[in-house]
N, C-alpha and C positions, 0 to 999 in steps of 0.2 A: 504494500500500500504506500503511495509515493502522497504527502500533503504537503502543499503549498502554504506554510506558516503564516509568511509576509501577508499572501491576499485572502486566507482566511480572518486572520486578525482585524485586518485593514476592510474587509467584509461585516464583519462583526458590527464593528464603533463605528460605519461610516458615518450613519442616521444619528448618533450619539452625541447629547449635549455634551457642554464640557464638563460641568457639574456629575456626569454619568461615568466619563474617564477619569474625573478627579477620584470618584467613590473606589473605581476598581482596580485604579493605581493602589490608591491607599490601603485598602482592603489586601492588596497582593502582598504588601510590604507587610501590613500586623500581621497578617496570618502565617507568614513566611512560608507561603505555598509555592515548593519549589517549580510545581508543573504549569506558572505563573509565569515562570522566567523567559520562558520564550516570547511570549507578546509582552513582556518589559523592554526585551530586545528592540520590536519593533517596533515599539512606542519612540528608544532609547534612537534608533536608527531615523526615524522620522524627523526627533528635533532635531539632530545633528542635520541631517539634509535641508532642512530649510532654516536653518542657523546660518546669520552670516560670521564673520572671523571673530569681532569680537564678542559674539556669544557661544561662540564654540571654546574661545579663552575662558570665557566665564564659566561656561562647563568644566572644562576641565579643571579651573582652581579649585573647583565647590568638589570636583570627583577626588582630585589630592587630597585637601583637607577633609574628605569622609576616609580616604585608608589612613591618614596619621594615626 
């Protein structure tokens, strides 16, 4: 069975407020549901695509300072 993660995901949320992906971000992180992590990914893929440079800096400073 071959799934296309990206366009199921991006399938899913299209219709989706933000308040609806705000819930199920947040919901993915408390519950630490690891079978989560893959539409984190594309959530994670998505800003980064449509992030211009300096908010892709700003990403990455805020991703440093969560491993320190």
């Amino acid at each position: 069975m071959n799934i296309d993660i990206r366009n199921h995901i991006k399938n899913n949320f299209k219709d989706a407020e933000p308040d609806e992906i705000k819930a199920s971000i947040e919901s993915s992180i408390t519950e630490h549901d690891e079978i989560t992590l893959p539409g984190m990914g594309v959530f994670f893929e998505i800003l980064w695509e449509y992030s211009d440079s300096s908010s892709q800096e700003y990403i990455l400073n805020t991703l440093k300072k969560g491993l320190n």
